[in-house]
C-alpha positions as CSV (number, residue, x, y, z in Angstrom):
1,X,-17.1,-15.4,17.4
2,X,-15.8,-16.3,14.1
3,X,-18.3,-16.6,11.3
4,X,-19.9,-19.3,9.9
5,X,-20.2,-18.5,6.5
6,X,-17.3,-19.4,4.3
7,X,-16.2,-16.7,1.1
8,X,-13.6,-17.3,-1.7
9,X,-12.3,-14.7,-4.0
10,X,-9.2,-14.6,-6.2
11,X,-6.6,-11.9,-5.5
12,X,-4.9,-12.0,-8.6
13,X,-5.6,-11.1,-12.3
14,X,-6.6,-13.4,-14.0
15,X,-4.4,-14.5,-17.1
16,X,-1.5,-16.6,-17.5
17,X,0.5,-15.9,-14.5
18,X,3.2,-17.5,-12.7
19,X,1.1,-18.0,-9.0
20,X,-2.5,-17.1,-8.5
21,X,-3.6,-16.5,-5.1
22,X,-6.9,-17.4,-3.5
23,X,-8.7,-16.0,0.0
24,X,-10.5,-17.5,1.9
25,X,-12.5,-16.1,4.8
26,X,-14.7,-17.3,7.7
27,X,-14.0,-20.6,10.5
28,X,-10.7,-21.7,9.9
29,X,-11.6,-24.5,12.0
30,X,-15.2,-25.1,9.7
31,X,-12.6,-24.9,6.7
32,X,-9.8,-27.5,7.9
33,X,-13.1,-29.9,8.8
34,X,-14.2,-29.7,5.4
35,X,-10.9,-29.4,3.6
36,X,-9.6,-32.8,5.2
37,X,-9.9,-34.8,1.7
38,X,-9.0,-32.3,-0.6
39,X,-5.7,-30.9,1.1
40,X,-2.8,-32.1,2.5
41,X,-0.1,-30.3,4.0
42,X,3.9,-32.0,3.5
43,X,3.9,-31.5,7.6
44,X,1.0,-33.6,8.5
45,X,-0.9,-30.1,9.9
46,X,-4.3,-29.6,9.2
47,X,-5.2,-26.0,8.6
48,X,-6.9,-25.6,12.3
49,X,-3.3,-26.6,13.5
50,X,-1.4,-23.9,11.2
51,X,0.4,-21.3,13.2
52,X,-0.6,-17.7,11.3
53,X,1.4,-16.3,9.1
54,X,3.3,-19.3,8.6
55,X,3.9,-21.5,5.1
56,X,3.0,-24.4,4.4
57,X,3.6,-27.1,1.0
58,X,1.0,-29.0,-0.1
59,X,-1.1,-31.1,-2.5
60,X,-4.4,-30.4,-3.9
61,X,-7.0,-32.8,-5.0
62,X,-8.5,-36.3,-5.0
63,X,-7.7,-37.6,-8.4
64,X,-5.5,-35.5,-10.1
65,X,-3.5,-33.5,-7.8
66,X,-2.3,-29.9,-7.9
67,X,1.2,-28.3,-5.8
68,X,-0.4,-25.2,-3.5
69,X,1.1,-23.2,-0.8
70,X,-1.3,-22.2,2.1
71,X,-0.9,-19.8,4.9
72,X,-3.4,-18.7,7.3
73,X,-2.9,-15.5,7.7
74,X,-5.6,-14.4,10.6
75,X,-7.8,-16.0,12.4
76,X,-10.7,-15.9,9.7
77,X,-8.6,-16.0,7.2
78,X,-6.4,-17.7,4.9
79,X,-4.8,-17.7,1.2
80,X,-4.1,-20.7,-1.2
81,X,-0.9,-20.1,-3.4
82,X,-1.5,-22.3,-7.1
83,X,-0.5,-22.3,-10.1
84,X,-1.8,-19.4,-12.8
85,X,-3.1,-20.5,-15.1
86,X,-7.1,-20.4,-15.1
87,X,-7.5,-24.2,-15.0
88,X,-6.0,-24.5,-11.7
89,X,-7.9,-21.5,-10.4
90,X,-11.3,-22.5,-11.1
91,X,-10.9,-26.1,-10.3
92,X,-9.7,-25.0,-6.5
93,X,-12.6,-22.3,-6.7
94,X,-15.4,-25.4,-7.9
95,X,-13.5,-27.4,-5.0
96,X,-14.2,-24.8,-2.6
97,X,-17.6,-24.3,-3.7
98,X,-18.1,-27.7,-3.4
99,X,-17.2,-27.4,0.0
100,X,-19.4,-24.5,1.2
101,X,-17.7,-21.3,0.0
102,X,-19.6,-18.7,-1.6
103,X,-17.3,-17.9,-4.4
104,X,-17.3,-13.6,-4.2
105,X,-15.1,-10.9,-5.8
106,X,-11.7,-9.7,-4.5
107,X,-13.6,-6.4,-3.4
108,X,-16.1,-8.0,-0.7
109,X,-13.2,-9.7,1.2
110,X,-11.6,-6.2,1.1
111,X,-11.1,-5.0,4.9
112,X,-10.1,-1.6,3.8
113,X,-11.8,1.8,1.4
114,X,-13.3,-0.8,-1.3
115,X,-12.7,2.3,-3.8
116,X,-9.4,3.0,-2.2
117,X,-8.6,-0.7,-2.8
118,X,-9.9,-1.0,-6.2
119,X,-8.1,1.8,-7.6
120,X,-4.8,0.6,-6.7
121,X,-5.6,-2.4,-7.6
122,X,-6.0,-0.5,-11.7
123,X,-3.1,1.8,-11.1
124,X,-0.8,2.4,-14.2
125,X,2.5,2.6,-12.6
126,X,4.6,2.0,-9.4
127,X,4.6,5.6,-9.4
128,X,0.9,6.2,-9.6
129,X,0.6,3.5,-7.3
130,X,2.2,5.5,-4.6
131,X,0.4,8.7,-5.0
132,X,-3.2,6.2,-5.1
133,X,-1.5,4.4,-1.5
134,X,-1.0,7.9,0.0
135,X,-5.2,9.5,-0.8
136,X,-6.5,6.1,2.1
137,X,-8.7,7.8,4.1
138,X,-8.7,10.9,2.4
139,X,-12.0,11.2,0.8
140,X,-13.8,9.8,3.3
141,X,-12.6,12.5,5.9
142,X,-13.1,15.1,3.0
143,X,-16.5,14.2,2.7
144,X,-17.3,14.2,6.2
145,X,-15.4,17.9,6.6
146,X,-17.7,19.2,4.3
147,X,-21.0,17.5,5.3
148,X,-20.1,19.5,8.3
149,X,-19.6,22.8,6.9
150,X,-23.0,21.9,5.0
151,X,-24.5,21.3,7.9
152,X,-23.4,24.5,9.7
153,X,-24.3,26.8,6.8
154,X,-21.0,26.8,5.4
155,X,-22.2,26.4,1.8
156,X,-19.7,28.8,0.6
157,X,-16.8,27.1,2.0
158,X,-17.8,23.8,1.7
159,X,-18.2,24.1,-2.3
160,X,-14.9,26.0,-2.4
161,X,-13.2,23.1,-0.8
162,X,-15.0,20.5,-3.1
163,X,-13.8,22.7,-6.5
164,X,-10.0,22.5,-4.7
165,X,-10.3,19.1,-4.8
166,X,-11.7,18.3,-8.2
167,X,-9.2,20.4,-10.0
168,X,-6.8,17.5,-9.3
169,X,-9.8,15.2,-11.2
170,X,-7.8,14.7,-14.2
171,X,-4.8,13.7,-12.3
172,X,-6.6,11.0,-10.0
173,X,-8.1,9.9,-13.8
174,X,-4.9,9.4,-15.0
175,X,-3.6,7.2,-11.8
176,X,-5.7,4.1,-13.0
177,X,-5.4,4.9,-17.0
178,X,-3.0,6.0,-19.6
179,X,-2.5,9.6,-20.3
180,X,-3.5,10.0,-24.5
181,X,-0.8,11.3,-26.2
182,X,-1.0,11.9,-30.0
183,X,1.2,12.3,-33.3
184,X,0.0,13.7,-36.5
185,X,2.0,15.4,-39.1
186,X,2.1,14.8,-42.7
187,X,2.4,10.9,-44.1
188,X,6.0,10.0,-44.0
189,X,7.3,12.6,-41.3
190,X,8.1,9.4,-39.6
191,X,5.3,9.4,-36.8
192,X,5.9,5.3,-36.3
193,X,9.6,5.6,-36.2
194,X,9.4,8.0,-33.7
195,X,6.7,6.1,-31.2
196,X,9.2,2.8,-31.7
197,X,12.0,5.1,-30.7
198,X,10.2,6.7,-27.7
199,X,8.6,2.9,-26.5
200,X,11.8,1.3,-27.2
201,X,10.4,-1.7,-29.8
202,X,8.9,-2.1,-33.2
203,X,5.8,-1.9,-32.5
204,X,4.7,0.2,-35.3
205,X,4.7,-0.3,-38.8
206,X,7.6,1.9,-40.3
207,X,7.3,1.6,-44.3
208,X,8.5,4.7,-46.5
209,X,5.6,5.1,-48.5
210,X,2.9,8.1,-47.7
211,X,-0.3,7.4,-46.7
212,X,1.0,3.7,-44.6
213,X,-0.9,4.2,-41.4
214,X,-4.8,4.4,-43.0
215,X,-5.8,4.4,-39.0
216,X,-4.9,4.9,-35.2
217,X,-2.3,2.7,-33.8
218,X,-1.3,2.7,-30.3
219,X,1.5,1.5,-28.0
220,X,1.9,2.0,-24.6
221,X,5.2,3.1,-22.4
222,X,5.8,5.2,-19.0
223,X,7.5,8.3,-19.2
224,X,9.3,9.9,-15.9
225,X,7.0,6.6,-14.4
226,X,3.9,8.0,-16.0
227,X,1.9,5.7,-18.1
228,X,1.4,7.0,-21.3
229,X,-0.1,5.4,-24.8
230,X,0.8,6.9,-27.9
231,X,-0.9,6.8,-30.8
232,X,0.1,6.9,-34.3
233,X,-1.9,8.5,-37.2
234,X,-3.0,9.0,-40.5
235,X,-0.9,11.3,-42.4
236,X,-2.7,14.9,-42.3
237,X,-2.9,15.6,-46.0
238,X,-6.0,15.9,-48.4
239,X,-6.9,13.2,-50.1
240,X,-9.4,11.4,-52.5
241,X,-9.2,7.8,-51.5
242,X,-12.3,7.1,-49.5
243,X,-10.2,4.7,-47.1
244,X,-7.2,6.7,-46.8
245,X,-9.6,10.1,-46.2
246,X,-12.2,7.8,-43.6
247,X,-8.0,7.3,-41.4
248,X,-7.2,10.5,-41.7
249,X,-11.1,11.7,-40.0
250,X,-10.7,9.5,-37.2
251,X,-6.6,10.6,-36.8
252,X,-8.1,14.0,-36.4
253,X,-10.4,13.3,-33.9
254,X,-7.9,11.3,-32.0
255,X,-5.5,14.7,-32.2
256,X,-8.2,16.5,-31.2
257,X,-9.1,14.5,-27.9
258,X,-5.6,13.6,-26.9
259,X,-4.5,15.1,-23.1
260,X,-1.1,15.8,-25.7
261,X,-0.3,16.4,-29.2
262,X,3.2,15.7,-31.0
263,X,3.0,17.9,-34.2
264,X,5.8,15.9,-36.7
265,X,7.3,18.0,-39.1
266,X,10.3,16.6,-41.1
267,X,12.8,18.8,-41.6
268,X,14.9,17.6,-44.0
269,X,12.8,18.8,-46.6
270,X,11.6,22.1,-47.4
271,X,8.1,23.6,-45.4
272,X,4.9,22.2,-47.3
273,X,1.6,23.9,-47.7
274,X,0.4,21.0,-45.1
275,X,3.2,21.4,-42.5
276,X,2.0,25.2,-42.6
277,X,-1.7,24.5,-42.3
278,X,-1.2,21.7,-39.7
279,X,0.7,24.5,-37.3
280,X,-1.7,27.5,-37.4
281,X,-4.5,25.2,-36.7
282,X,-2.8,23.0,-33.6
283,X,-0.8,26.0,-31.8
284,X,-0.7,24.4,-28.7
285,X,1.3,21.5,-30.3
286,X,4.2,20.1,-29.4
287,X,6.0,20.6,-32.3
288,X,8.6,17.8,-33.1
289,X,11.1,18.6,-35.7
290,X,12.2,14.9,-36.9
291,X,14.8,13.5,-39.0
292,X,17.2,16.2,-37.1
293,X,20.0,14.0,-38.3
294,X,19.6,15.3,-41.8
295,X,20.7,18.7,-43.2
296,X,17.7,21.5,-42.2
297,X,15.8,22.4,-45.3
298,X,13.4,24.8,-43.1
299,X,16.1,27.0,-42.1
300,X,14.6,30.3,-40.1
301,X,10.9,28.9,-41.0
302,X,11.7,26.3,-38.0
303,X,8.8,27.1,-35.7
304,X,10.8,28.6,-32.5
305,X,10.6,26.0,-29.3
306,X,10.3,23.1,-32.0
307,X,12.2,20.4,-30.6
308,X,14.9,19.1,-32.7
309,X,14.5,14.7,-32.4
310,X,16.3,12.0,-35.0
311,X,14.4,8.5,-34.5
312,X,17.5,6.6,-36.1
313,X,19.9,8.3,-33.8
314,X,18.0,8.7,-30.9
315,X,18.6,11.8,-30.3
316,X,16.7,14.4,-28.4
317,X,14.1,11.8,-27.2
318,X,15.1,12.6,-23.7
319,X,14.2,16.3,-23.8
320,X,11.2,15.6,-26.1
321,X,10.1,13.1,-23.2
322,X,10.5,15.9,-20.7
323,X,8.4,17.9,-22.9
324,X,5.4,15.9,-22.8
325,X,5.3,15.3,-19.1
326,X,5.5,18.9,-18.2
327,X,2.6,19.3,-21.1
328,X,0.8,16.2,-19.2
329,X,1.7,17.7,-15.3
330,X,2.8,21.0,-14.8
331,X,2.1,20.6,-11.1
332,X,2.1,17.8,-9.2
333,X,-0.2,17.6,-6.2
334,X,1.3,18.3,-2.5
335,X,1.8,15.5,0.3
336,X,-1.2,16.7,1.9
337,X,-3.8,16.9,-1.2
338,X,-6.9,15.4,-1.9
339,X,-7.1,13.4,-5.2
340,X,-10.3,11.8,-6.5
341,X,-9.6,8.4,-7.6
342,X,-12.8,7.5,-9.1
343,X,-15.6,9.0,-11.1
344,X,-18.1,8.1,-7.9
345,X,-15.7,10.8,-6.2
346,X,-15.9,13.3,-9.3
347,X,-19.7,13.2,-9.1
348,X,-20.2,13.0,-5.8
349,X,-18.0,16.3,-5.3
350,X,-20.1,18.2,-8.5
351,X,-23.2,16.9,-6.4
352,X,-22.2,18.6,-3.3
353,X,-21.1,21.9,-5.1
């Protein structure tokens, strides 16, 4: 018996977007009674006389009016096609309300993993949001595998499979969030140029004076169809200016925290005392050697694996890119492997171990 009670959720971000999307769930037939005055299909049909799964043009509204496209698409179940922007959304929404629905989020109309759903609802990429399409079901049967073993006095084995599945923690993390990927260097090593060239627009400030960036700016791009935000910094350098030194504190503690780092050394100018000191204390760096268009003051003091990259030609951005994804991913999960999507999962899995 179809239910009664009548929900409404929206599907679709909310924003500015071309088409928002409503569902609706409960009595179609309930619905199309209560709908009669408010919308009006260009065939004539009411909803209880929709064929599923098929479209239909209409109007919204009593005085002013608003174009929607509705399709019921199951029994209990419909969606109402409007325009974007929030206006329309929440008037259909306080219409439907109005009406009897119980306005709800997108998650309780969710038929599927709610935490499945969610997360691929967040996820990054198109890429990310195949691996987060691939883990439905996974958990769930994980969990209940090892409540077994649990329950059979397979502690051992049980915690074993849990720690197999949270080393690929970070990797689930990073489905649904950037990967942090960080540049410091000295000022003018040409840290901005370097994250315009790599996102592919100005959306740094590039100003050839040291000491520009006083604090952490980011911009976001995909790599190899891996989200990643990069951040600019504070020139690493001492300095006396309470402002300028209060940048270049948090720029190390953004270098310090980053999945990443992109040590920027210019080498069109002979090694400073700062390049020096910058390298012995960050030697898992990825050391950029910038402005490679320009003759090499460093010479045989080039730090060996240093990867040479002009900005302003735009050369040897591709193998620098390659760099930080194998820094960011050495090994990708197999077909078969369990990811945990959300920190519920992480702490659910340290629980059980």
């Amino acid at each position: 018996m179809p239910s009664t009670k009548l929900t409404a959720a929206i599907w679709t971000p909310s924003g500015r977007g071309a088409v928002a999307t409503i569902g609706v769930r409960g009595d179609m037939h309930l619905l199309s009674d209560r709908l009669a005055d408010l919308f009006r299909a260009a065939s004539g049909r009411s909803l209880r006389e929709m064929a599923q799964q098929q479209i239909h043009f209409g109007r919204w509204g009593r005085d002013s009016v608003e174009d929607v496209v509705v399709c019921r698409t199951g029994s209990q179940a419909c969606e109402i096609h409007c325009h974007g922007g929030d206006a329309a959304v929440r008037r259909i929404l306080n219409d439907l309300r109005n009406v009897g629905c119980e306005v709800v989020g997108w998650q309780s109309q969710c038929e599927t993993d709610v935490e499945h759903a969610d997360a691929l609802s967040r996820a990054t990429t198109l890429r990310a949001a195949g691996w987060i399409a691939a883990q439905a079901g996974r958990m769930q049967q994980a969990m209940t595998e090892m409540t077994a073993l649990v329950a059979n006095g397979q502690t051992e084995q049980a915690a074993a499979r849990a720690n197999e599945i949270l080393a690929w923690a970070n990797f689930g993390r990073h489905l649904t969030q950037p990967w942090e990927v960080v540049l410091a260097g000295r000022p003018n090593v040409g840290k901005s140029s370097l994250i315009n060239a790599l996102v592919g627009f100005e959306r740094s400030i590039v100003f050839d004076e040291p000491g520009t960036t006083r604090d952490v700016v980011t911009a976001e791009t995909a790599l190899d169809g891996w989200a990643i935000r990069l951040s600019d910094t504070a020139g690493q350098r001492g300095s006396s200016n309470e402002l300028e030194a209060a940048g270049i504190a948090r720029a190390r503690e953004a270098f310090a925290s980053a999945d990443a780092r992109l040590l920027l050394i210019d080498i069109s100018e002979p090694p400073h005392g700062d390049d020096r000191r910058l390298l012995a204390e960050w030697p898992d760096s990825i050391v950029v050697a910038h402005k490679a268009d320009l003759p090499n003051a460093w010479g045989e003091s080039l730090p060996s694996g240093a990867i040479r990259v002009s900005s302003l030609q735009r050369t040897g951005l591709g193998e620098l890119s390659s760099a930080i994804v194998s820094r960011l991913i050495p090994e990708l999960p197999t077909d078969q492997t369990v990811i945990p999507l959300t920190e519920q999962h992480v702490l659910e899995l340290r629980h059980g171990v």
